[in-house]
C-alpha positions in Angstrom: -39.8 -28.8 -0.6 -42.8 -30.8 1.0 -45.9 -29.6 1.8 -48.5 -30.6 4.9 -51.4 -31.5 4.0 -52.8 -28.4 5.5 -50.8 -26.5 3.3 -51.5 -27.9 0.4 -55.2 -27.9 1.3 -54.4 -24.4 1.1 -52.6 -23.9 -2.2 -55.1 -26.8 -4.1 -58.5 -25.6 -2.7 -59.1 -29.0 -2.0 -60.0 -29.5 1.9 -58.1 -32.6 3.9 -61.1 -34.6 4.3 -61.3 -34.6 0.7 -57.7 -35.0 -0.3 -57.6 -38.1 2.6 -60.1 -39.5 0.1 -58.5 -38.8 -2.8 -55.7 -40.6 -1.9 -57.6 -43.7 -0.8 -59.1 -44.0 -4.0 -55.5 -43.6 -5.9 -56.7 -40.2 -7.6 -54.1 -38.2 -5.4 -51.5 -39.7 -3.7 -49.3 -37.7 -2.0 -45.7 -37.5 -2.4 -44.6 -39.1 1.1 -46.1 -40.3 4.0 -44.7 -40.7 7.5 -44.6 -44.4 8.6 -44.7 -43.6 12.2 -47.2 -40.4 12.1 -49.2 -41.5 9.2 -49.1 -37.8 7.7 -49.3 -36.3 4.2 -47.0 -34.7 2.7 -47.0 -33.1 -1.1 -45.3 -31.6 -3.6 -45.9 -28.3 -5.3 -45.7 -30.1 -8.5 -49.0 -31.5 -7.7 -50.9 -28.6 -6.7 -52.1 -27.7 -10.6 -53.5 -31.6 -10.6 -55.2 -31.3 -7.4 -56.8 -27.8 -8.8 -57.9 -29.9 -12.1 -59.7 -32.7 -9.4 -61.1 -29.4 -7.7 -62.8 -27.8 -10.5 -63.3 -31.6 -12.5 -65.4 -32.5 -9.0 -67.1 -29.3 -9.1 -68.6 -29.7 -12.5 -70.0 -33.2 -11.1 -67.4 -35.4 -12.6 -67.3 -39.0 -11.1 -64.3 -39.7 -9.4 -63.8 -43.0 -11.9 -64.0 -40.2 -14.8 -61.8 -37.4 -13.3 -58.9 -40.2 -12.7 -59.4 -41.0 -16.5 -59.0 -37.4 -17.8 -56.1 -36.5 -15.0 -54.3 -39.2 -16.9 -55.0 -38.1 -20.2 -53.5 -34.9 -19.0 -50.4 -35.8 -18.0 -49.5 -37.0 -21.5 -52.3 -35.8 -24.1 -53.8 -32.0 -22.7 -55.7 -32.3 -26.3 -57.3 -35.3 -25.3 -57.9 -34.6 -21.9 -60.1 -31.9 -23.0 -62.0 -33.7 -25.3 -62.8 -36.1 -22.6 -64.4 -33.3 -20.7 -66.5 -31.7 -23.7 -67.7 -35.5 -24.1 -68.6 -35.6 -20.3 -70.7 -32.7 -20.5 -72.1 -33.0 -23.8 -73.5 -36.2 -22.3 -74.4 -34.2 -18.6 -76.7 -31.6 -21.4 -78.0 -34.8 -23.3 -79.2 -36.4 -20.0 -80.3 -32.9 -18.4 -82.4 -32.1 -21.3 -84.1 -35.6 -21.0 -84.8 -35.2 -17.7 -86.3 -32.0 -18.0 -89.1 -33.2 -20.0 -89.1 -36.1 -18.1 -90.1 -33.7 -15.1 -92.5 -31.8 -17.1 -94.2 -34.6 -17.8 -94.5 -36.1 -14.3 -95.4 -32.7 -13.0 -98.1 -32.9 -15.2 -99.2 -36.5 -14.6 -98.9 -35.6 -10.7 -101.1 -32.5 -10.9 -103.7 -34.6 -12.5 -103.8 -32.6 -15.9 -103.9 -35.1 -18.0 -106.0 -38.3 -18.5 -103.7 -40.5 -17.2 -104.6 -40.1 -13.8 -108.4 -41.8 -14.4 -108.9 -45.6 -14.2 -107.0 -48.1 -16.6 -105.5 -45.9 -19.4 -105.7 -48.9 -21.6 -109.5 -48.9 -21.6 -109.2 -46.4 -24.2 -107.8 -43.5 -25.8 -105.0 -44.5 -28.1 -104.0 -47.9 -29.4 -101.4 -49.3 -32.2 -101.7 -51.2 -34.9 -98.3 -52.4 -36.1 -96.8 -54.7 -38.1 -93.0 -56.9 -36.7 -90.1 -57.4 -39.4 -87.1 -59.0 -39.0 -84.5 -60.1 -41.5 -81.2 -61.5 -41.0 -79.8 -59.3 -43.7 -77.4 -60.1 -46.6 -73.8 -60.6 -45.0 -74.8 -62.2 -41.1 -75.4 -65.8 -40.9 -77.4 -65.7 -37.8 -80.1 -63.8 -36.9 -79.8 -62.5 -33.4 -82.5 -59.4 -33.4 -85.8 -59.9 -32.2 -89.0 -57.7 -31.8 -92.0 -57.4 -30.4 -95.6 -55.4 -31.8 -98.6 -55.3 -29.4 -101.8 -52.7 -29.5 -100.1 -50.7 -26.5 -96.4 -51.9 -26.5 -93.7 -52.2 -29.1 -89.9 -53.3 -28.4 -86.7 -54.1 -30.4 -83.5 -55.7 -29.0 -80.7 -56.2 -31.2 -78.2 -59.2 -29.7 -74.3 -59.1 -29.8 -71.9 -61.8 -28.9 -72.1 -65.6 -28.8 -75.2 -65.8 -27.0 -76.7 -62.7 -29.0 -80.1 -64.2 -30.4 -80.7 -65.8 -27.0 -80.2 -61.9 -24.7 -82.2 -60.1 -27.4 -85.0 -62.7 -27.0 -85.0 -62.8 -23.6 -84.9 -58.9 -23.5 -88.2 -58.4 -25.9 -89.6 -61.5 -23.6 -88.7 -59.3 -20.4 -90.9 -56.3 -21.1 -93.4 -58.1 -23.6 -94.6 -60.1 -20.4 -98.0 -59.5 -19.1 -96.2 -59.3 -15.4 -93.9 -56.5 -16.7 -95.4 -53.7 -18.7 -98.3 -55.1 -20.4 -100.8 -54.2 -17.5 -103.4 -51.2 -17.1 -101.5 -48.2 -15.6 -103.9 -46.6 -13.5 -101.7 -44.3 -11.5 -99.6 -41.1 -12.8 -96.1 -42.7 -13.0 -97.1 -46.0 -13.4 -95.7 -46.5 -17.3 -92.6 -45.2 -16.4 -92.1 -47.0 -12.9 -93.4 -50.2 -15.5 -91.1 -49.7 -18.0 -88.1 -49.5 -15.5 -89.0 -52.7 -13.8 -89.1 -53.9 -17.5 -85.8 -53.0 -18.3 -84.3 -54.8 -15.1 -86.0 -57.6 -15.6 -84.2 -58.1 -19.2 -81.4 -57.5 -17.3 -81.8 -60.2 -15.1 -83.3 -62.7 -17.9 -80.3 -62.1 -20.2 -78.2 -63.2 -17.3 -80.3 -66.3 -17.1 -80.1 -66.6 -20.9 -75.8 -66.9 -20.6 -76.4 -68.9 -17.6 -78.8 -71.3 -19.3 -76.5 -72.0 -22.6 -73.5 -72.8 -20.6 -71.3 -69.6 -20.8 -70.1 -67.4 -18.5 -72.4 -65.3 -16.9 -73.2 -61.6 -17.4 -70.3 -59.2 -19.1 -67.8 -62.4 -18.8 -69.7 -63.6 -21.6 -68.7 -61.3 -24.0 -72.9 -61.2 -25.0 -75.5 -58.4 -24.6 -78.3 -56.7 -26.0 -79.5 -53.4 -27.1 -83.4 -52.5 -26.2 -85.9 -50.0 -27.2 -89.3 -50.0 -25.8 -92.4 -48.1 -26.2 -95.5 -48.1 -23.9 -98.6 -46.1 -25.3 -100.8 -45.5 -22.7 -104.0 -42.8 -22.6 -102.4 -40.1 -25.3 -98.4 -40.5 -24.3 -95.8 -42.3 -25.6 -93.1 -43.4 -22.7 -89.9 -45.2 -23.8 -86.8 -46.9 -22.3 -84.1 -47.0 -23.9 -80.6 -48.7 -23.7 -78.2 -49.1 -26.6 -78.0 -48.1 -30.3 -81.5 -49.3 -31.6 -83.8 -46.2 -32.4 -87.6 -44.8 -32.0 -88.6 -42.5 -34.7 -92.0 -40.3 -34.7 -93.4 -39.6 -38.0 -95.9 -36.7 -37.8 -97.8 -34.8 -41.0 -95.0 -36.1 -43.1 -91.8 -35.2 -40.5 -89.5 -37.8 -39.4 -88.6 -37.2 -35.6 -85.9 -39.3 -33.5 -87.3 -40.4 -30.2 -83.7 -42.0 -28.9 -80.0 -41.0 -28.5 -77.5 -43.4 -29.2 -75.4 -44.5 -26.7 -72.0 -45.0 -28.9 -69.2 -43.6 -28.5 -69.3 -42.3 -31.8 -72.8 -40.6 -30.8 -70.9 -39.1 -27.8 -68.3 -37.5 -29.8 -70.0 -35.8 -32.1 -72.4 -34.8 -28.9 -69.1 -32.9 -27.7 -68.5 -31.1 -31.1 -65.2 -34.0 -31.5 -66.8 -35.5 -35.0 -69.2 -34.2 -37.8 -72.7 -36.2 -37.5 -72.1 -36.7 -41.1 -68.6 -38.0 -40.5 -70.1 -40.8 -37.9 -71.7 -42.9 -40.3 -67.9 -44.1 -41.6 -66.3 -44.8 -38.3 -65.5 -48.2 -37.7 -66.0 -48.2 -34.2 -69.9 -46.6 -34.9 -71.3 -49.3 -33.2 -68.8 -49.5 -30.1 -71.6 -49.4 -27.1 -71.4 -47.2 -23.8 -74.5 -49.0 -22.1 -76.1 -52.1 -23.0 -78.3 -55.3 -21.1 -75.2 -57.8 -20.4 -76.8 -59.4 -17.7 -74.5 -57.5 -15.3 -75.0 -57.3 -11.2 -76.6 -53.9 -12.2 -79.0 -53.2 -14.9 -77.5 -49.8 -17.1 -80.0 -46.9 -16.2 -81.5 -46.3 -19.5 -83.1 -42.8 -20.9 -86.6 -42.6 -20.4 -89.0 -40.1 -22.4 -92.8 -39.4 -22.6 -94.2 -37.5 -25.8 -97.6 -36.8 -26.5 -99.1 -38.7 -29.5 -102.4 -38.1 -31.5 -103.8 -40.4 -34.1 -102.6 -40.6 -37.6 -99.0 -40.7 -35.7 -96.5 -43.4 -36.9 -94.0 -45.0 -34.8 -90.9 -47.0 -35.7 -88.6 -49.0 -33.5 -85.3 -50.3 -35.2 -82.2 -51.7 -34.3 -78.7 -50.4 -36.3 -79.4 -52.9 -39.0 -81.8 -50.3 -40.1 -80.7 -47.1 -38.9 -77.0 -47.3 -39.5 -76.9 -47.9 -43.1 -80.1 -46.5 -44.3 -80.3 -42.3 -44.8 -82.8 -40.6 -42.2 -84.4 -39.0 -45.6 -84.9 -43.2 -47.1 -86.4 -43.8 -43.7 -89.1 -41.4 -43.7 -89.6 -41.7 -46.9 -90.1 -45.7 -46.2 -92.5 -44.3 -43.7 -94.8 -42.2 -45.8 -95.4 -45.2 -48.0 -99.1 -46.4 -48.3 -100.5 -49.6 -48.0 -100.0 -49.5 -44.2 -98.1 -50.8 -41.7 -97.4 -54.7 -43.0 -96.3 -52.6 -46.7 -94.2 -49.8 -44.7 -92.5 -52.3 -42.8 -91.5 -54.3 -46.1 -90.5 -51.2 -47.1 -87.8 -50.5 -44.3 -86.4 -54.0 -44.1 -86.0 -53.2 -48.2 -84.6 -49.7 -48.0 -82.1 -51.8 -45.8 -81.0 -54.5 -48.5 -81.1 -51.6 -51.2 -78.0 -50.5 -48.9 -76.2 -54.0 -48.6 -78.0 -55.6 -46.0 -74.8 -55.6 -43.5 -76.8 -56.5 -40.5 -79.3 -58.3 -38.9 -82.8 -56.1 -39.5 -85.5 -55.7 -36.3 -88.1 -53.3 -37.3 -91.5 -52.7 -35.6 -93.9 -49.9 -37.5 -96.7 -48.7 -35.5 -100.0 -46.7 -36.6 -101.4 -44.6 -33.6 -105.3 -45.3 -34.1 -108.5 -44.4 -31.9 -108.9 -47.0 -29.2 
């Protein structure tokens, strides 16, 4: 027995309005409909479906993702609901950045903080760093690149044929005086700088798969990872897009700064896969967002921490943090000699564990400007 659309409105939850979209964008089709009235008609077959779009829409589910897990549940209810601890493990990831995010502008806004005064680079805080890269032991090509100013660092760590030319043209992007590298007078303005930044790359690693004669953006098969850090007055804001890493090491304690946008990192976010497990999966560095040069830039994950001087920052792409132990890592960054020796020391702590990837590392000292 068909049911109206009215009726199965009814039976779903789901208003008409919404199932006539749902059906536009193939997520619920209905069972029949009239060629001379146009009307919907549905089975009661697909009124436990509908209920899963009801209460998959509800918890904020794009309808792109909710198609994707009504599938899964037709066939594989196990992974179905994996899909949706993954979804929200990422909704809590996301919320909890924005939450400081919001502190911190709230902050910034209400003028409690020195930020707000003219040109935070006039002083305050300022880095002194040292850049490393190394192609490694196994790659032939090094397509990682890095950039170490007193106020910005970055890392970008290329992928695909045109690799070495989107990570370059990614550091170049945000390293430009144009982009970020200008006083930030106003409360925001870091932030709002390093999000102009990260389109930018965008657009410049485009031009960099335009420019060697492939296709251009994700056709090309090429991309880039990219971590940035902008210090400006006493904070720390980053952008973030990829698999590369920030670390904060304070009194001796290594921090991470980033989340990894893997699908490995997203499992083990939604309780799927041990952390400790993550490091042996073959599909570790599998990507959810990077810069491909793409009509739209990915929206990265921004952050703002307070530093203090004697603070040490370290920017790295997976050639680092994949294969080396977090306890190597800060142990690497406790070294002495400062930054030029600690640096050596990371790009070694990588070869002492087989050097299977290009290295991009950028070690920064937070000093008295």
């Amino acid at each position: 027995m068909l049911l109206t659309i009215g009726d199965f409105a009814r039976a779903s939850g789901l208003s008409a309005k919404a199932l006539r979209r749902y059906d536009e964008t193939g997520l619920l089709p209905p069972a029949r409909v009239d060629p001379y009235t146009g009307y919907r008609y549905y089975t009661r077959d697909q009124v436990e479906q509908a209920r899963l779009v009801r209460w998959l829409r509800r918890i904020g589910m794009p309808l792109a993702d909710t198609g994707r897990v009504c599938a899964l549940y037709a066939t594989d209810t196990a992974g179905a609901a994996r899909a949706v601890r993954a979804y929200w493990a990422e909704v809590e990831a996301q919320t909890a950045a924005r939450r400081d995010l919001a502190a911190s502008l709230a902050e910034r806004i209400g003028g409690n903080t020195d930020m707000t005064t003219t040109s935070a680079f006039s002083g305050g805080l300022r880095f002194v760093a040292a850049v490393r890269l190394d192609r490694g032991l196994v790659r032939t090509v090094q397509q990682d690149a890095a950039h170490a100013g007193p106020h910005l660092l970055a890392v970008a760590d290329g992928y695909g044929a045109d690799g070495e030319r989107a990570s370059g043209a990614a550091v170049a992007a945000v390293a430009a005086p144009t982009s970020v590298a200008g006083p930030r007078d106003r409360a925001g303005d870091a932030l709002n700088a390093l999000e102009d930044g990260v389109r930018d790359a965008n657009r410049r690693v485009a031009g960099a798969d335009a420019g060697s004669g492939s296709a251009s953006g994700s056709d090309a098969g090429s991309g880039t990872t990219l971590t940035a850090a902008l210090l400006t007055g006493t904070r720390l804001t980053l952008a973030h897009v990829g698999d590369s890493r920030a670390y904060l090491l304070r009194g001796g304690v290594l921090a991470p700064l980033t989340r990894d946008h893997t699908v490995v990192q997203a499992l083990v976010d939604a309780g799927e896969l041990d952390p400790a497990e993550a490091a042996e999966r073959p599909d570790r560095a599998v990507l959810l967002k990077a810069l491909d040069g793409g009509d739209a830039a990915p929206e990265p994950d921004f952050g703002v921490r307070e530093v203090r001087a004697g603070d040490r920052v370290l920017l790295c792409t997976d050639g680092v943090s994949a294969v080396v132990p977090e306890g190597e890592i800060a142990r690497a960054l406790r070294g002495g000699g400062g930054v030029e020796a600690v640096a050596d020391a990371v790009v070694e702590a990588a070869r002492g564990c087989g050097g299977p990837d290009n290295v991009a590392c950028v070690v920064g000292d937070v000093v008295a400007g």
